[in-house]
KOLFI-577246 format. One line per 8 residues: number of its first residue (from 1); their letters; for each residue x, y, z of N, C-alpha, C, O. Coordinates in steps of 0.1 Angstrom, whole numbers. Each point is the difference from the previous one (the first is absolute). Example, Ala and Ser with C-alpha at 12.3 -4.5 7.8 and 13.67 -1.06 7.14 Angstrom:
BEGIN
1 = as = 132 -57 78 -9 12 0 9 12 0 10 0 7 ~ -14 11 -14 9 11 0 -8 11 8 5 11 1
% end
This chain:
BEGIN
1 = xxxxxxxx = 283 -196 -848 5 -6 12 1 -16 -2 -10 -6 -5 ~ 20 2 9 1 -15 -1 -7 -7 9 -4 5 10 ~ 2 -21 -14 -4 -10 7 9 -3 12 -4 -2 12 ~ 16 4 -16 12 -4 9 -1 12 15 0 -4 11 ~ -1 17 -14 0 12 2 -13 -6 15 1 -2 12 ~ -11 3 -19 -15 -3 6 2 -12 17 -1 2 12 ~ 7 -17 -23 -1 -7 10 13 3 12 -2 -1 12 ~ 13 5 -17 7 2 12 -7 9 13 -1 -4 11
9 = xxxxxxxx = -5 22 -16 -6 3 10 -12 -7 7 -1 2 12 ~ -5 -10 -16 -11 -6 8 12 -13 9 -1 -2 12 ~ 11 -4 -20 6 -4 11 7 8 10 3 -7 9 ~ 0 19 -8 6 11 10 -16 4 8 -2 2 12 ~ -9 -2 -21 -14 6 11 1 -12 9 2 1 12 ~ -3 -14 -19 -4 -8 10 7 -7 11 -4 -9 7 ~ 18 16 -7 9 -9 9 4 15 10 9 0 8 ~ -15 9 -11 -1 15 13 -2 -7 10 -10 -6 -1
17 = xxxxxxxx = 20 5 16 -6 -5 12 -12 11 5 0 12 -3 ~ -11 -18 10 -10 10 6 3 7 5 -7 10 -2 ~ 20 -8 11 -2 6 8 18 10 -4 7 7 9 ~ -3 -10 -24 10 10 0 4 13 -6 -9 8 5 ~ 16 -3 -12 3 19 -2 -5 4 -9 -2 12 -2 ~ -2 -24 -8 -9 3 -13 -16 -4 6 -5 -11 -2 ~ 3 17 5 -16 2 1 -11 10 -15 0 12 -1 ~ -6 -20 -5 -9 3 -9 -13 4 10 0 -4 11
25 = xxxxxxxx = -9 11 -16 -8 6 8 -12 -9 -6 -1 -4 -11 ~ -9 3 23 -13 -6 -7 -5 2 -13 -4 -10 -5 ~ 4 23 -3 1 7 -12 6 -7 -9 -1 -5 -11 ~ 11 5 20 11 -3 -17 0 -16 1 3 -6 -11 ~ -8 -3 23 -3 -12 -5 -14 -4 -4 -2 -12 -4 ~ -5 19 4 -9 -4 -10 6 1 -17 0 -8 -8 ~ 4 20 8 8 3 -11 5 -11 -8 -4 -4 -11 ~ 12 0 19 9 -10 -7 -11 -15 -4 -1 -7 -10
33 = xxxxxxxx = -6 8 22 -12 -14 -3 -9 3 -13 -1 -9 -9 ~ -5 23 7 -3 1 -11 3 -2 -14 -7 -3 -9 ~ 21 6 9 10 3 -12 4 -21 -3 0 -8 -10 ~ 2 7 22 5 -14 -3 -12 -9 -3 1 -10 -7 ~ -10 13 13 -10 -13 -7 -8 5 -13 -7 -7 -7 ~ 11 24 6 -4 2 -22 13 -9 -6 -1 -6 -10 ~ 10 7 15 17 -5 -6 -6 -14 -1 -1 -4 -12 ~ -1 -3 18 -1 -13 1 -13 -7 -2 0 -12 -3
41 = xxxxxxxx = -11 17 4 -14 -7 -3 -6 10 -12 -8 -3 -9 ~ 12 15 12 -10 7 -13 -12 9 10 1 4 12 ~ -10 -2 -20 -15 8 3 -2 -6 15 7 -9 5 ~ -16 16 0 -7 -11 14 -5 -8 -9 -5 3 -11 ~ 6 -17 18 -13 -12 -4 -8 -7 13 -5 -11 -1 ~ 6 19 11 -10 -3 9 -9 8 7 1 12 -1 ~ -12 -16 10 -8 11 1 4 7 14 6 -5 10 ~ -10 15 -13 4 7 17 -7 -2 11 -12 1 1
49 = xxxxxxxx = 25 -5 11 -4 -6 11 -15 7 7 -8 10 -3 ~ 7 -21 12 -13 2 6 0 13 9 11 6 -1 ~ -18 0 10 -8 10 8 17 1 14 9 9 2 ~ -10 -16 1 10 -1 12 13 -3 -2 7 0 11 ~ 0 -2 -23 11 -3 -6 11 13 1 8 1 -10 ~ -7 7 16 6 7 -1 12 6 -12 2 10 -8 ~ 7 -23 13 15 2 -6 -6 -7 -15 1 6 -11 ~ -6 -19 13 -3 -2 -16 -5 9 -9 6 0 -11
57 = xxxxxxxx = -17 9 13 -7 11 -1 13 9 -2 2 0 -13 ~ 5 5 18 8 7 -2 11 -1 -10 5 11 -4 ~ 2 -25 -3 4 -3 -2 -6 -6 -14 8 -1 -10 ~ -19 -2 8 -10 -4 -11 2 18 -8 6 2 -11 ~ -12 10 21 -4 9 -6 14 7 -3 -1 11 -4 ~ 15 -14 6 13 7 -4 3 -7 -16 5 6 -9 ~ -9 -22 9 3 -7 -10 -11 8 -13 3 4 -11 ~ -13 -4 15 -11 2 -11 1 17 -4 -5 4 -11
65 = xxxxxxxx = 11 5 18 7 11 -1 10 1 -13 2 9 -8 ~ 5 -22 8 10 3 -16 -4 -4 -9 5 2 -11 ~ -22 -14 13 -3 -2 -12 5 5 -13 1 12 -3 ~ 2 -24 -7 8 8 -15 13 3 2 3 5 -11 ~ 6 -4 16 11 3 1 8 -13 -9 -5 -11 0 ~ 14 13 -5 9 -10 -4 7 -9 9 -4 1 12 ~ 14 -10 -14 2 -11 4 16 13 2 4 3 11 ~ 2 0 -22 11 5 -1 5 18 14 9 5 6
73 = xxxxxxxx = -24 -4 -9 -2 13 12 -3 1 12 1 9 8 ~ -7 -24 -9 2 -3 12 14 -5 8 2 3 11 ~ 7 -10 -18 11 -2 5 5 14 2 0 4 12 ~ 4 5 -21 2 13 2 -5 5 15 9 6 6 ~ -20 -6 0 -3 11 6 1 -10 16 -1 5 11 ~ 3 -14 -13 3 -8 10 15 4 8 4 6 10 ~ 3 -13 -23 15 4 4 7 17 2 11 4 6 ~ -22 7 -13 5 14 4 -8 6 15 3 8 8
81 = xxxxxxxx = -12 -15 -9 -6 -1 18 13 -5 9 7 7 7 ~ -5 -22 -7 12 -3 8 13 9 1 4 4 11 ~ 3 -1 -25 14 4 -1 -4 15 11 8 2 10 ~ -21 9 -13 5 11 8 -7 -5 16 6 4 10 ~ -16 -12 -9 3 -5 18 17 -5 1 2 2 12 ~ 6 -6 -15 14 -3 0 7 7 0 10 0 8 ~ -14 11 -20 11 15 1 -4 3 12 10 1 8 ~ -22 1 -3 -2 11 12 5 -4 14 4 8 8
89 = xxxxxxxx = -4 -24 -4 4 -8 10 14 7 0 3 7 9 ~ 7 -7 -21 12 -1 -2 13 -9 14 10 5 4 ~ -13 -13 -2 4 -9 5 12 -8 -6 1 5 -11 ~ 6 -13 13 9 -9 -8 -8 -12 -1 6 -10 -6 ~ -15 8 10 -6 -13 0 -14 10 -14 -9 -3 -8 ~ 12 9 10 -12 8 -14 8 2 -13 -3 -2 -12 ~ 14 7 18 12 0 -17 1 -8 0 -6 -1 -11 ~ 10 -15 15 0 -13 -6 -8 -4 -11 3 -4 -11
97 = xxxxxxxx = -17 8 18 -13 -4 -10 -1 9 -9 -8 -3 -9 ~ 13 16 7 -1 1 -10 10 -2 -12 -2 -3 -12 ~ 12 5 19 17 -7 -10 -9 -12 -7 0 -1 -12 ~ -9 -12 22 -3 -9 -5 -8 -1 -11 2 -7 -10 ~ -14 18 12 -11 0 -10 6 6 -14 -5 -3 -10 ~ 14 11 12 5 8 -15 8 -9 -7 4 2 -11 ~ 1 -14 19 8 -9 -10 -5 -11 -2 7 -11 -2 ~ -21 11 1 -9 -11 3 -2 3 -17 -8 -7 -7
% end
């Protein structure tokens, strides 16, 4: 999976309005938080949040979950997470992004 591939869907995750037809589920955005910060920082290198931290905590323990994964599989599993929430929306505003990401 490409570099090119990778950063276009994180620019499609991150410009999803809150409140529109593509809705990722709490799940699948941890998902994507996990996958993107092995993609981009590597191993965890911090320690896990404090007692009351919830979402950090949650979010610490999704990242430290792919521990070892590659840099390249992580792009991979980022962008095939996105493409089928997109198939499944099937929206025109979901075919866009994906016409976009395959010619990325």
């Amino acid at each position: 999976m490409s570099k090119a591939k990778f950063d276009k869907a994180v620019a499609i995750v991150q410009s999803l309005p809150k409140e529109g037809p593509i809705q990722p589920s709490q799940e699948e955005q941890l998902y994507f938080y996990k996958y993107y910060k092995q993609a981009t920082v590597g191993d965890v290198n911090t320690s896990r949040p404090g007692l009351l931290d919830f979402v950090g905590k949650a979010k610490w323990d999704a990242w430290k979950s792919v521990e070892g994964t590659s840099t390249e599989e992580a792009y991979a599993k980022y962008v095939e997470k996105l493409l089928e929430i997109l198939k499944r929306a099937d929206t025109e505003e979901s075919k866009k992004y994906v016409a976009e990401i395959e010619a990325a």
